[in-house]
C-alpha positions in Angstrom: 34.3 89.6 55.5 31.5 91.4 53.5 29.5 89.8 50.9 31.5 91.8 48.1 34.7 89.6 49.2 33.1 86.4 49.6 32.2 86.7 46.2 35.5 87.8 44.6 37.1 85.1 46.7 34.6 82.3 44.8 35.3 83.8 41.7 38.9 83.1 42.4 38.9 79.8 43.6 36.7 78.8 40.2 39.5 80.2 38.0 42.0 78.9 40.0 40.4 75.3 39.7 39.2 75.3 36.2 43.0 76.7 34.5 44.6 74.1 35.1 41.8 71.5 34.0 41.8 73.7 31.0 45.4 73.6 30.3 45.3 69.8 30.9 42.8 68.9 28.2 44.7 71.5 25.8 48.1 69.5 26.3 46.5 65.9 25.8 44.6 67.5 22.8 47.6 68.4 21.6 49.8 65.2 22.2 46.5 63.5 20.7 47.3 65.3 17.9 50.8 64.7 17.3 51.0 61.3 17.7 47.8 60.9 15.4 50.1 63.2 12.8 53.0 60.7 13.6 51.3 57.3 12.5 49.8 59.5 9.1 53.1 60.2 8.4 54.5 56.8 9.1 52.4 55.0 7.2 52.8 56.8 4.1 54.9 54.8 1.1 57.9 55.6 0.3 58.3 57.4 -3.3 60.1 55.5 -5.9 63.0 58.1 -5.5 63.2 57.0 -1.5 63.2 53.1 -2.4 66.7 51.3 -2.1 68.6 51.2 -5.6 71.0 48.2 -6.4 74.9 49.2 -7.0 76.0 50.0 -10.5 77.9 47.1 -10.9 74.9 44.7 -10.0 73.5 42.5 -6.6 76.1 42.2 -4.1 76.9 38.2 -3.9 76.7 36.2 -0.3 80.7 35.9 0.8 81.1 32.6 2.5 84.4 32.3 5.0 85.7 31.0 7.6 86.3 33.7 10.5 88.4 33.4 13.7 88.6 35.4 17.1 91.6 37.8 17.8 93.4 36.5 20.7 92.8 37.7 24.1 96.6 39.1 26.0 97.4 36.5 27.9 100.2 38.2 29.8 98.1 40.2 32.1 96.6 38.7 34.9 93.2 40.4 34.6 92.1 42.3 31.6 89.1 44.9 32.1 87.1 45.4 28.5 88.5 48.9 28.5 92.4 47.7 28.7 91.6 45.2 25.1 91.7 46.5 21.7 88.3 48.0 20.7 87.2 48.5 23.9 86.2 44.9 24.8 85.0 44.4 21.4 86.3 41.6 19.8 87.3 41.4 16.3 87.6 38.4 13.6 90.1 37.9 11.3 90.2 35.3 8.2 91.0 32.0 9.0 94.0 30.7 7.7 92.3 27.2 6.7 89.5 28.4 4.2 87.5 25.5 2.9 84.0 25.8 1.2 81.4 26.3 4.0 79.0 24.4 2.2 81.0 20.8 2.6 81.8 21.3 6.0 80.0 19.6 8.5 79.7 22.5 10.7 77.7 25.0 8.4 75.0 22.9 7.9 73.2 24.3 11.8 73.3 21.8 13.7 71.9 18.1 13.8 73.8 15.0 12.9 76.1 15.2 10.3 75.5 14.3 6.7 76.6 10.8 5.7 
């Protein structure tokens, strides 16, 4: 090898070494960056046009009711969630004994009940 290699072949190896180091801090610069841009953005409050808006015919009132399971098929041996309605799912339907929620025992979360 002559001298005029071994330097070329230095030259190399330095650029080789310091691209991707260069490339490396560009990307975290860059992801620094966007995630700084992210939480700026995120923290900004909303405009009065963006804030929630009640319905034109007033607050929405709490419904109380009673609610009871669909029945499960018993007819098959062995159900898989795919073979029952809504894919394993379960839905409610309203209980045919409404009574107000607030006397019943049940509603009140737990504890001993009221005397």
């Amino acid at each position: 090898m002559t001298l005029c290699s071994i330097e070329l072949a230095a030259g190399r190896d330095l650029a080789v070494g310091a691209a991707p180091f260069v490339v490396g801090v560009v990307l975290v610069a860059l992801l620094i960056a966007l995630v700084w841009r992210g939480q700026r953005r995120r923290a900004r409050v909303p405009r009065p046009e963006e804030q929630p808006r009640l319905p034109e015919s007033g607050p929405v009132g709490e419904i109380i009711e009673r609610r009871e399971p669909d029945e499960v098929p018993r007819d098959v041996p062995r159900s898989t969630p795919h073979r029952l309605p809504g894919f394993g799912n379960s839905g409610t339907r309203p209980s045919g004994a409404q009574q107000d929620a607030s006397t019943d025992d049940r509603s009140r979360g737990g504890g001993r009940p009221q005397e």
